[in-house]
C-alpha positions in Angstrom: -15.6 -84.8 239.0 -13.0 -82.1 237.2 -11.8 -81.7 234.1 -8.4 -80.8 232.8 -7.6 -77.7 234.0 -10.4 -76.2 235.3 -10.9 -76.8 239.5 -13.5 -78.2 241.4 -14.0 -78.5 245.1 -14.0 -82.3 246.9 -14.1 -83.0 250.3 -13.1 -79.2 251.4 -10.0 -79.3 248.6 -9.6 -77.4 245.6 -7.9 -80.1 243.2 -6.7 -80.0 240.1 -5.5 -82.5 237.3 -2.5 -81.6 235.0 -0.1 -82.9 233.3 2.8 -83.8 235.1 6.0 -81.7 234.4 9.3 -83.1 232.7 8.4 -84.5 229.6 6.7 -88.0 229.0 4.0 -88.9 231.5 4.2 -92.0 232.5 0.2 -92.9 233.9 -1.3 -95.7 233.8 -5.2 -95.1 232.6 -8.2 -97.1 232.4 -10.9 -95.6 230.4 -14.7 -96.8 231.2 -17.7 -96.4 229.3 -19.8 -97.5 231.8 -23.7 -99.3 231.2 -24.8 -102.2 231.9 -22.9 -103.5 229.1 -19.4 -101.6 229.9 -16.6 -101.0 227.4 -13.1 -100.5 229.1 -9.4 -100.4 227.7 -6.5 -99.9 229.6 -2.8 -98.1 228.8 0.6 -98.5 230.7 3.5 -96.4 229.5 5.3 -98.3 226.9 2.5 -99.9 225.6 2.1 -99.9 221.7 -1.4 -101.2 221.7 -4.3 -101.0 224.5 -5.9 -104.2 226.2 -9.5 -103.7 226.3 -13.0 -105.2 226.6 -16.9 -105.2 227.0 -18.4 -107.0 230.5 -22.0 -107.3 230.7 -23.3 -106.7 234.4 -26.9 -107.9 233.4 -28.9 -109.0 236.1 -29.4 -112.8 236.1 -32.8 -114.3 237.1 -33.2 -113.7 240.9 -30.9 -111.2 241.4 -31.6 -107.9 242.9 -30.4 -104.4 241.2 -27.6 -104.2 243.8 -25.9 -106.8 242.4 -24.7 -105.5 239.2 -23.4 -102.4 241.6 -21.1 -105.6 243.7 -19.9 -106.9 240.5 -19.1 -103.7 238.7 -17.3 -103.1 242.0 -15.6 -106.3 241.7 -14.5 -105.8 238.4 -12.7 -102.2 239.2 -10.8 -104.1 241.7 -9.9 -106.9 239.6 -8.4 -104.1 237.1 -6.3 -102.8 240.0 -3.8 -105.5 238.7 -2.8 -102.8 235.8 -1.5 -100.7 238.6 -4.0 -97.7 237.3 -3.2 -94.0 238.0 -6.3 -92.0 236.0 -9.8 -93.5 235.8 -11.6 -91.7 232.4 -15.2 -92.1 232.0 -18.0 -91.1 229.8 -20.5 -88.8 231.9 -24.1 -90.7 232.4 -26.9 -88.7 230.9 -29.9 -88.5 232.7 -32.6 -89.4 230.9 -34.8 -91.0 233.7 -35.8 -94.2 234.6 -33.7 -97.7 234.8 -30.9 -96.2 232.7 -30.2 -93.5 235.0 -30.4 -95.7 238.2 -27.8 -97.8 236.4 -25.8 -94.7 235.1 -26.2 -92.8 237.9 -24.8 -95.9 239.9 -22.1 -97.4 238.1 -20.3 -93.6 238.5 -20.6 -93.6 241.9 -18.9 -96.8 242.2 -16.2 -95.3 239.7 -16.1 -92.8 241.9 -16.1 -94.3 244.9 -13.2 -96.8 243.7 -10.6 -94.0 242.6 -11.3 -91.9 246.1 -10.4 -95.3 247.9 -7.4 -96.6 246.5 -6.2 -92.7 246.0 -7.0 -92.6 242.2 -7.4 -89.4 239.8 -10.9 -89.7 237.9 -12.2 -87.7 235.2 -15.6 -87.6 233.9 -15.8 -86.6 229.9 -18.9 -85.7 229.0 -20.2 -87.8 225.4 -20.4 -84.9 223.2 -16.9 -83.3 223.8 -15.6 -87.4 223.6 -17.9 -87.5 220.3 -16.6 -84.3 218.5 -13.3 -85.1 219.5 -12.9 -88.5 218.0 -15.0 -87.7 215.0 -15.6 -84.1 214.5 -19.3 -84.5 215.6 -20.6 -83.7 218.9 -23.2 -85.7 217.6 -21.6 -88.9 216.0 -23.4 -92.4 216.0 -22.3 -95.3 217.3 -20.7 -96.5 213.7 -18.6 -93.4 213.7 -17.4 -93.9 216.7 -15.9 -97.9 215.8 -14.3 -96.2 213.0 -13.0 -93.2 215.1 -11.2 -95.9 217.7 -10.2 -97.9 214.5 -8.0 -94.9 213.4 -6.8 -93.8 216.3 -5.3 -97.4 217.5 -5.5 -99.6 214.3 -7.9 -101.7 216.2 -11.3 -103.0 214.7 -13.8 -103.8 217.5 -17.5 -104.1 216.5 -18.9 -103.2 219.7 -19.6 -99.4 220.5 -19.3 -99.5 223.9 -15.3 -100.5 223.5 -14.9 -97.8 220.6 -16.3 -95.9 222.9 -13.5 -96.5 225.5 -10.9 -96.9 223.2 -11.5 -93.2 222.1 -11.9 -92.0 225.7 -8.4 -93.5 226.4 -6.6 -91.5 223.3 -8.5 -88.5 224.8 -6.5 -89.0 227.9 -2.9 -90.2 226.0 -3.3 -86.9 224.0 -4.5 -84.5 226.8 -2.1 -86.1 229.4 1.1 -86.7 227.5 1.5 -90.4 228.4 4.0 -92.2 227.1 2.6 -95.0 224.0 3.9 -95.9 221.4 1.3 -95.8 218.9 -0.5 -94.0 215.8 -1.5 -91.2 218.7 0.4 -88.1 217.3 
């Protein structure tokens, strides 16, 4: 993981995320709030308005745990279809027990996804996404839906898609792309 402009090693390399020079950046970026229930929207240059969504990687009855890791996998590769450049997520917390195992694990599949198709990938940690959107390092899960509804004009009613909808203007603002949109 690295954050805008600050380095981190990976794999031997010292790499480092900017924004790129000329102008208008035109990256494509999908923004994850990963759970079991995981939020996503997703940007191309141009774009006035995000597409985004919730899928539910419950376990159904009879499944093992690995499975929700092979279809979170097959739905990162299913969004390669949006051509994305920059994969943003929300950091897991580790607060022990089946929803770190889950957390923990649906990261490394972001993870490993971006390193194997060559994609950039930033990790936001929930409070800097939280006072950013809101003002609140803090801010509950209402604010949040209101925060994405002013910064895209969209209404959603579910907090894991605010919560990716905001993650993705984080990225727009901090990486110059290209959207036509409310985003100043």
């Amino acid at each position: 993981m690295f954050y805008y402009g600050k380095e981190e090693r990976e794999n031997g390399r010292i790499r480092r995320l900017e924004k790129r020079t000329g102008g208008v950046n035109h990256m494509r970026i999908l923004a994850l709030d990963t759970g079991t229930k995981t939020g996503w929207a997703v940007i191309r240059p141009g774009w006035t308005k995000p597409e985004y969504g919730a899928e539910d990687f419950s376990l159904r009855r009879g499944e093992s745990s690995g499975m929700r890791f092979i279809k979170f996998r097959k739905f990162l590769d299913d969004m390669r279809k949006h051509g994305v450049e920059l994969y943003v997520y929300e950091q897991a917390h580790h607060r022990g027990g089946a929803a770190t195992s889950v957390g923990v694990g649906l990261t490394t599949r972001v993870e490993e996804t971006a390193a194997f198709y060559g994609v950039e990938c930033v990790a936001v940690h929930t409070g800097e996404l939280k006072k950013w959107a809101t003002g609140h390092g803090k801010a509950s899960k209402e604010m949040m839906v209101e925060a994405a509804f002013k910064l895209w004009g969209i209404r959603v009613e579910d907090d894991n898609i605010a919560d990716a909808l905001c993650l993705l203007a984080l990225a727009v603002k901090r990486y110059d792309v290209e959207v036509k949109s409310i985003i100043d």
